[in-house]
C-alpha positions in Angstrom: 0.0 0.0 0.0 3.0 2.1 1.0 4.3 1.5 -2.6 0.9 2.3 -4.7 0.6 5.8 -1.9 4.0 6.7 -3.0 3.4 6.3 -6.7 0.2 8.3 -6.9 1.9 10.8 -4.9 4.3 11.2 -7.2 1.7 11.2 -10.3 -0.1 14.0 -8.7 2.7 16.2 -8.6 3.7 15.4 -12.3 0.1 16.0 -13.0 -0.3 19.2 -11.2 3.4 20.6 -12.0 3.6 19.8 -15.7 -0.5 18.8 -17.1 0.3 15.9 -18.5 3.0 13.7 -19.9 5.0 14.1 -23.2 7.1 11.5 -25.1 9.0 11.3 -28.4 8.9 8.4 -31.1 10.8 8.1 -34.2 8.3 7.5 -37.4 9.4 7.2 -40.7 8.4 9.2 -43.4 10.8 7.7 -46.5 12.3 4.9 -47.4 13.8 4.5 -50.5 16.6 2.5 -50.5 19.5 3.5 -49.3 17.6 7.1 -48.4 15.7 6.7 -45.0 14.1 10.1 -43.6 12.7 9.6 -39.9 11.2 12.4 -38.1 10.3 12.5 -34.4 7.0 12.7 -33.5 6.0 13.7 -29.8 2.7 12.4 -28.5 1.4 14.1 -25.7 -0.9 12.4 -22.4 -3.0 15.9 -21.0 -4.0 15.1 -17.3 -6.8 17.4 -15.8 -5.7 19.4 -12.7 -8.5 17.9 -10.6 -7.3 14.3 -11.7 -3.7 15.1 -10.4 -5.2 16.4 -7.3 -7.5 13.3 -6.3 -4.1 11.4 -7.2 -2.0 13.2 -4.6 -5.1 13.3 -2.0 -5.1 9.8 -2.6 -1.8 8.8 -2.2 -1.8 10.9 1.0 -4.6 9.1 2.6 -2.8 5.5 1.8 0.4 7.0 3.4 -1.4 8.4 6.9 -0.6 6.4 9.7 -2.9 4.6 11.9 -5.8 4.7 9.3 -7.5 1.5 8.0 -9.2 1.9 4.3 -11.5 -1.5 4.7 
């Protein structure tokens, strides 16, 4: 539980701090031959502020000692 608290912390403040999470991929666009063009493409994951926030509330509540969620 102490693991999945720490994660969602941590997702929270990448959600909160940054909106989302970005990530490049190389795609090709020719290949003829011996001639290869590849361009990178970034691809971009938006996360809502509210979502980032219920993940950091979260992962607080799992981390609190002395409190049961059953």
């Amino acid at each position: 539980m102490r693991i999945l608290g720490v994660l969602l912390i941590v997702l929270g403040i990448i959600g909160l701090a940054y909106g989302g999470f970005a990530w490049t991929r190389p795609e090709k666009v020719v290949d003829l031959g011996p001639v290869h063009v590849s361009h990178e493409k970034t691809n971009y994951f938006p996360v809502p502020p509210i979502a980032g926030a219920i993940c950091l509330v979260a992962g607080v509540l799992l981390l609190v000692p002395g409190r049961r969620l059953s």
